[in-house]
Every structure is written in structure tokens, then in C-alpha cells.
C-alpha angles and dihedrals in degrees: 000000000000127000098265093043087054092054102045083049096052082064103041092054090069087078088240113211082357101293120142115211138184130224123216086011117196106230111162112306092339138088114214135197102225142013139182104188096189096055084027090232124163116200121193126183105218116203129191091286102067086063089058136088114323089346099092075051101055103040090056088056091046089048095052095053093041080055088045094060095048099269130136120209131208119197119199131191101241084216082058089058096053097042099050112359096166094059088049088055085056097045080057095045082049095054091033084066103040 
């Protein structure tokens, strides 16, 4: 788990607005960083590397059949997460909701 991922985790583990969420979260074939299985969000931390090479690629894939299954994602700048987590945490309640 990076920096930013334990930290958002760190916050998401207090159950916020009552929401239970699960870290490195076996979906198919994908792990995934974060997932709300009431509101079926999947959240996932992005650093530098997923703008890089394939990655941009792949996580659109990953993206469509998660979205194909039901699912909602979330995808989140790990340099947002370590500037202003609590607004992220309130980026997730806000989607969480929706």
C-alpha cells in the first residue's frame, strides 16, 4: 500500500457516514484499492505511474468492465490525497451517495 492509499485508508476505516469499506478488494480478475459495497463503489488512488506508458490504457479497460458488472469508480490523484484528504473523503461520501 503506498503513502497516500494508507492514509485514505486510515479514514475510510472509520466507517465515515457509516459506510464500510474494503481495502485491496478482490473484484474478477482486478484488485482494486478501494471498495464501498452498499453504494458498489470502487475507489482507486492513481500516482504518477498510471499516466505513463500502457497504464492510461489499462485503466480504461479496467474501468469499462468494472462498469459492466454494476460497478461505479472513482479514480483519485494520489497527490490529491496528500494535499487535502478530507476533502477527498468528502468527494467519496458525495459519490457514495449519488
Amino acid at each position: 500500500m503506498t503513502l497516500p492509499e494508507g492514509l485514505l485508508w486510515q479514514a475510510l476505516r472509520q466507517r465515515p457516514s457509516g459506510l464500510k469499506f474494503r481495502r485491496q478488494h478482490p473484484i474478477g480478475r482486478c484488485i482494486v484499492d478501494f471498495y464501498c459495497p452498499s453504494a458498489k463503489l470502487v475507489i482507486e488512488v492513481d500516482g504518477e505511474s498510471h499516466l505513463l506508458g500502457d497504464h492510461p490504457e489499462r485503466d480504461s479497460r479496467r474501468d469499462a468492465w468494472m462498469k459492466s458488472q454494476g460497478l461505479r469508480v472513482l479514480r483519485l490523484a494520489a497527490v490529491d490525497v496528500m494535499k487535502d484528504l478530507q476533502g477527498v473523503v468528502t468527494a467519496i461520501l458525495t459519490a457514495c451517495r449519488s
